[in-house]
MIKOL-766674 format. One record per residue (C-alpha): x, y, z. Coordinates in nm, 2 decimals, always signed. Layout:
% MIKOL-766674
(site (X; Y; Z))
...
//
This chain:
% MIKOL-766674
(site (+14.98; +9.13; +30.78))
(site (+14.61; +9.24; +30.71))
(site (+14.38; +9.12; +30.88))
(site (+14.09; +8.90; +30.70))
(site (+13.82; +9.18; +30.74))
(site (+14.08; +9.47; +30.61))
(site (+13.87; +9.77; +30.51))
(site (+13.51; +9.65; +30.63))
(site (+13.30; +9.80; +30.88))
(site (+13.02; +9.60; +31.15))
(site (+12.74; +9.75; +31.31))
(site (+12.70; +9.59; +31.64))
(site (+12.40; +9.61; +31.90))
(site (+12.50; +9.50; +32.26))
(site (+12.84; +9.61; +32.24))
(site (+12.92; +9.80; +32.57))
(site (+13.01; +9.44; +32.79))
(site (+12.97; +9.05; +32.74))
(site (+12.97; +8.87; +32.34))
(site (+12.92; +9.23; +32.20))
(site (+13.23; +9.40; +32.31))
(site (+13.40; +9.07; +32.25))
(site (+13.25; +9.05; +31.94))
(site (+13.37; +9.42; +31.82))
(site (+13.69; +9.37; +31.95))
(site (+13.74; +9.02; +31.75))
(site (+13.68; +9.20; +31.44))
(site (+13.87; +9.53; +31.47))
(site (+14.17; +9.26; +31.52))
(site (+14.10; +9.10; +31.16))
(site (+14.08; +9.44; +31.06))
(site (+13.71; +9.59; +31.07))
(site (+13.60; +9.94; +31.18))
(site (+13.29; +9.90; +31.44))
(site (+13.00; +10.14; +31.46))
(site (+12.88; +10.03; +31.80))
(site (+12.51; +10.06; +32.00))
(site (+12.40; +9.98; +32.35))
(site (+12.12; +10.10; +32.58))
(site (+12.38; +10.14; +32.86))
(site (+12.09; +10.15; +33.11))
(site (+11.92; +9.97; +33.33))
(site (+11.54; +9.77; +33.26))
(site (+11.29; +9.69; +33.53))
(site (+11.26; +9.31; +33.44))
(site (+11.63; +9.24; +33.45))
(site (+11.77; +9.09; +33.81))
(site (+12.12; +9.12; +33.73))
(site (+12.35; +9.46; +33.64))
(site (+12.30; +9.63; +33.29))
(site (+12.62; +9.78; +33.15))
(site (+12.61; +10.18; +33.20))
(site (+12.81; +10.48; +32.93))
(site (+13.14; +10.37; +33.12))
(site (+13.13; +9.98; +33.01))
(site (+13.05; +10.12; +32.62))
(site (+13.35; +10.39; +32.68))
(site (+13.54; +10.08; +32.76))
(site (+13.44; +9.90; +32.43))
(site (+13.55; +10.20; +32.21))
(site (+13.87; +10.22; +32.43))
(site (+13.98; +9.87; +32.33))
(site (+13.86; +9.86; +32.00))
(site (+14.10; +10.18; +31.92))
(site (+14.38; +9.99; +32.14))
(site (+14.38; +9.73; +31.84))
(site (+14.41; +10.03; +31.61))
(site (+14.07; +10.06; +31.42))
(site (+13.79; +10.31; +31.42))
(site (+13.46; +10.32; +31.62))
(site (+13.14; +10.51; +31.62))
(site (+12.99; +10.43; +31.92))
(site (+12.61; +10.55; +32.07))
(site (+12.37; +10.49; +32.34))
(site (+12.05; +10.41; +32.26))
(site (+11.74; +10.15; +32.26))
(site (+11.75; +9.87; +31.96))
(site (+11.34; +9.91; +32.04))
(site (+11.31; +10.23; +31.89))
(site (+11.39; +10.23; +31.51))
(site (+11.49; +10.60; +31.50))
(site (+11.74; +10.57; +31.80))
(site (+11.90; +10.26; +31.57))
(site (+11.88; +10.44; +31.23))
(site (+12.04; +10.78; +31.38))
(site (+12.35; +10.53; +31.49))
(site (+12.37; +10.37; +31.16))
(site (+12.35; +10.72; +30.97))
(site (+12.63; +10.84; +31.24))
(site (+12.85; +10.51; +31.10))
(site (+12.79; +10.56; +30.71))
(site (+12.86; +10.94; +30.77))
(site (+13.20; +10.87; +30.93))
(site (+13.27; +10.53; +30.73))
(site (+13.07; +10.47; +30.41))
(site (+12.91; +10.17; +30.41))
(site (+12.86; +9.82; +30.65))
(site (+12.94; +9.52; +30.56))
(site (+12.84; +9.34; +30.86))
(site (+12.58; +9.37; +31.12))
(site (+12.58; +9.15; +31.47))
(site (+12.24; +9.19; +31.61))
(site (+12.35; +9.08; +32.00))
(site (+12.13; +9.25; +32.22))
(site (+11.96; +9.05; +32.46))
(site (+11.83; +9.01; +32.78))
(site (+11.75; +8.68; +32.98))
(site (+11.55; +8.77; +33.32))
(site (+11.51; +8.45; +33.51))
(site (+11.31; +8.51; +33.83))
(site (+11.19; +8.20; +33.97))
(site (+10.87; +8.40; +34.15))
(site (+10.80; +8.62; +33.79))
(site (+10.49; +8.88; +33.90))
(site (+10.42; +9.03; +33.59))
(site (+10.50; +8.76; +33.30))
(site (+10.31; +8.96; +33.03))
(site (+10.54; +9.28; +33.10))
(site (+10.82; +9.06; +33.06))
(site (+10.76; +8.86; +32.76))
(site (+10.66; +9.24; +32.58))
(site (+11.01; +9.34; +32.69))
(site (+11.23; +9.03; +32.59))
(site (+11.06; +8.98; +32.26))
(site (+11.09; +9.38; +32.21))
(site (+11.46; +9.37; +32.27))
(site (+11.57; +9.00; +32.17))
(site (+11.37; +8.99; +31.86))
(site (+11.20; +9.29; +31.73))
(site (+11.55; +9.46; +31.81))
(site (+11.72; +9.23; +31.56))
(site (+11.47; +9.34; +31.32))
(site (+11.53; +9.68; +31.33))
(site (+11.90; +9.67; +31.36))
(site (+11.90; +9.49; +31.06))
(site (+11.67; +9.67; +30.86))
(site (+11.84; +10.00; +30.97))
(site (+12.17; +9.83; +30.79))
(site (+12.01; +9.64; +30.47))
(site (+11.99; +9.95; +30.25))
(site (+12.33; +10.10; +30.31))
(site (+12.44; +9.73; +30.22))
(site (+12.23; +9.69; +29.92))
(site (+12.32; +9.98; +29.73))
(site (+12.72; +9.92; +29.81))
(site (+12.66; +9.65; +29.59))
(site (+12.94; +9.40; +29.76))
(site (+12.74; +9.22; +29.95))
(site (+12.81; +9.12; +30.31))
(site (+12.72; +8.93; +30.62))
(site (+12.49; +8.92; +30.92))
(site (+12.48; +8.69; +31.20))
(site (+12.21; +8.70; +31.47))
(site (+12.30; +8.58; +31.81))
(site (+12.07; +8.29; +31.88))
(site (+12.09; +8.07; +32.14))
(site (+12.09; +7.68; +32.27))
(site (+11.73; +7.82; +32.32))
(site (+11.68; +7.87; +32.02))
(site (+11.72; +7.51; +31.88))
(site (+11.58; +7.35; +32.20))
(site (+11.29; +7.39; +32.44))
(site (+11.46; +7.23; +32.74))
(site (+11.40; +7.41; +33.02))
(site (+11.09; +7.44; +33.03))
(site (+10.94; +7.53; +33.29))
(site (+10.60; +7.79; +33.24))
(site (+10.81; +8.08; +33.40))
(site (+10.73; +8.37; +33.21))
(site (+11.08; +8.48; +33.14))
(site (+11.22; +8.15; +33.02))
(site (+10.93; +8.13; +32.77))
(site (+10.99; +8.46; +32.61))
(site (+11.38; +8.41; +32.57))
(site (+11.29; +8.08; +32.45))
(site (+11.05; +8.24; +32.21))
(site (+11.24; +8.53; +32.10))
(site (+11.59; +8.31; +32.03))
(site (+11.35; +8.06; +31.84))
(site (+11.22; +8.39; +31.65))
(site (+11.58; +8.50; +31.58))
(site (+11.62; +8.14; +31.37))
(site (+11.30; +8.24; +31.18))
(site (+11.44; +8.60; +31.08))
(site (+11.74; +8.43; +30.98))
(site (+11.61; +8.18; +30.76))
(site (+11.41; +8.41; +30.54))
(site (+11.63; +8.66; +30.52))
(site (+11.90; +8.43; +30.38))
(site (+11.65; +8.37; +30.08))
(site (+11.59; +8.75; +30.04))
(site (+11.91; +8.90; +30.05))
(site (+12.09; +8.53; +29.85))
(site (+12.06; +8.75; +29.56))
(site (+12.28; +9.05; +29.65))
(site (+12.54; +8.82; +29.81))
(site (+12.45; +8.94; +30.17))
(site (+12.47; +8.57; +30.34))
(site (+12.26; +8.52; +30.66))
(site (+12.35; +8.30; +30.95))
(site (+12.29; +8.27; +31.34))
(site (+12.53; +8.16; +31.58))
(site (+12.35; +7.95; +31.90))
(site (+12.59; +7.96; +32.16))
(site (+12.55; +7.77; +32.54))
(site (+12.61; +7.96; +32.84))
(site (+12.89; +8.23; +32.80))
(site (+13.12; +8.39; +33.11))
(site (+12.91; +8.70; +33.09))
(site (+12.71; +8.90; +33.33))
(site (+12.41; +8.79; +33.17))
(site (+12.48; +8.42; +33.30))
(site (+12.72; +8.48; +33.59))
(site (+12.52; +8.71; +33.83))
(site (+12.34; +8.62; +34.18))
(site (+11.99; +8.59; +34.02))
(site (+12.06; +8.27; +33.77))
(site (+12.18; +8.04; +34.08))
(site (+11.87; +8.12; +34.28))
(site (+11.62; +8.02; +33.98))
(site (+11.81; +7.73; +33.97))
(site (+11.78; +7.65; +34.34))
(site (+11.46; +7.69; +34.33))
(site (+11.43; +7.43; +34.02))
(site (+11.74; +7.24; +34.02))
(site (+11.58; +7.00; +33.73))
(site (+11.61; +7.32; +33.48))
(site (+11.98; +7.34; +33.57))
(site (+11.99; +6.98; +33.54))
(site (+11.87; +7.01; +33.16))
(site (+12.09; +7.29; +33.06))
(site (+12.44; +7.09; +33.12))
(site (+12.67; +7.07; +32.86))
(site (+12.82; +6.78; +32.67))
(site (+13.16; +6.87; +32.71))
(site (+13.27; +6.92; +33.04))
(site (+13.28; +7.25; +33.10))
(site (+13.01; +7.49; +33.31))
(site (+13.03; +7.79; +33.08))
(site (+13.19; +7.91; +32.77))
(site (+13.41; +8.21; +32.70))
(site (+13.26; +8.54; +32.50))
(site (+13.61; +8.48; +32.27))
(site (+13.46; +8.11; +32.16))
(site (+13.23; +8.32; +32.06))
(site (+13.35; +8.55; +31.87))
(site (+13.61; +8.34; +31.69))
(site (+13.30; +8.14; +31.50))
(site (+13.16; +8.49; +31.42))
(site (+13.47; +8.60; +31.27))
(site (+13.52; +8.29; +31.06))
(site (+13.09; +8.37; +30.93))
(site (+13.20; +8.72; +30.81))
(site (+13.49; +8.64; +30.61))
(site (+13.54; +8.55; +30.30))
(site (+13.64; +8.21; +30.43))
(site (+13.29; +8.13; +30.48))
(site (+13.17; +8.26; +30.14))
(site (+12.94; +8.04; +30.08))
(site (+12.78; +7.97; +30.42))
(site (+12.47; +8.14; +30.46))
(site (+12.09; +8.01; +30.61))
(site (+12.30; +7.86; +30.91))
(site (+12.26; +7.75; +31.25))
(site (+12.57; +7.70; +31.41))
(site (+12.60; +7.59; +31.74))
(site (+12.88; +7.73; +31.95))
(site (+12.78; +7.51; +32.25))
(site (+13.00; +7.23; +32.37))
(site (+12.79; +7.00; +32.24))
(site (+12.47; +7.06; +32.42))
(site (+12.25; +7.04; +32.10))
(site (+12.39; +6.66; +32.06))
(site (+12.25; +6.54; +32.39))
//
């Protein structure tokens, strides 16, 4: 039986670990061919280990397991040529996207932040202006196909909230970046509404990742247990899986959610309802 997304092809940023490779693998299932981007390197301001060429070797090596095509590059989602080159790489080998996943992100919680200016330029650079130019690397390939398609940013529980809070450099600028992500989405679901390319964002709570599992989130919460305190869930469970994910996003990209687009959907065990 074919798979709902038979035929198309997503470009996704963040794919070599975490919600990205789950992400790219989730679609290749339904039937998609995945052009694929990571940095694959390590940054100064993050505490906790960055994926390397291996973990985006591994990405490509499951997405072919499930029988579909990949494209898959290293680069910075910073630096508008580096994502332009990947997405000319994917036309040349595929011929056209019909979805993009802007994932990328990093979330450097340090309790004792030195340099919180250096750190909110390099959140907001990669959790927001990366989004921007992995989308706009992907909008005219997309246009001129002329059969529309579908984007969804990864948000965040941050991104509809501003508990937290706590004046720590780092939790403002992933605060600010996932709220920004909500803003890009909204008025690019008015701009594109008239080619049929529907715009949504996902906001999920914390996901069994690196990015939330790792030594350095337990110590900022020792240090103030009240911001762990805020950032329970509803439901009882600590974390959520990449899959839960994933599943929503693969339900926004088909055709079963035609006509969903300038959405916030929370993927979060009910944490926006407390």
């Amino acid at each position: 039986m074919a798979g709902k997304l038979e035929g198309k092809v997503a470009f996704i940023t963040g794919a070599a670990r975490g919600q990205g490779r789950s992400h790219a693998v989730r679609l290749a299932e339904e039937g998609a061919d995945i052009i694929a981007f990571d940095l694959a390197a390590p940054i100064d301001c993050v505490p906790y280990p960055l994926p390397g060429p291996e973990d985006l070797d591994d990405t490509v090596r499951e997405v072919e397991a499930v029988g579909r095509r990949v494209v898959a590059r290293i680069g910075d989602v910073r630096d508008p040529a580096a994502v332009a080159a990947v997405v000319k790489d994917g036309v040349a080998q595929f011929g056209r996207i019909d979805i993009v996943l802007p994932n990328a992100g990093i979330a450097p919680h340090r309790h004792d932040e030195t340099d919180p200016a250096a750190v909110w330029d390099q959140v907001i650079g990669i959790n927001l202006t990366g989004v921007y130019h992995a989308v706009h690397a992907a909008l005219p390939t997309m246009i001129d196909g002329g059969e529309g398609g579908s984007i969804v940013l990864t948000s965040s529980i941050a991104g509809l909230t501003g508990r937290g809070g706590t004046g720590n450099g780092s939790w403002e600028a992933y605060t600010a970046s996932k709220h920004g992500v909500v803003g890009l989405m909204r008025t690019w679901a008015n701009w594109l509404a008239p080619h049929s390319i529907r715009v949504n964002a996902v906001h999920p709570t914390g996901v069994n990742t690196p990015m939330v599992v790792n030594e350095s989130l337990p110590e900022f919460f020792a240090k103030r247990p009240e911001t762990a305190h805020a950032l329970t869930n509803l439901l009882p469970v600590e974390v959520i899986e990449a899959r839960d994910v994933s599943n929503a996003i693969a339900w926004l990209v088909s055709d079963e959610a035609r006509y969903v687009t300038g959405v916030s959907l929370p993927v979060d065990a009910g944490f926006s309802a407390k």
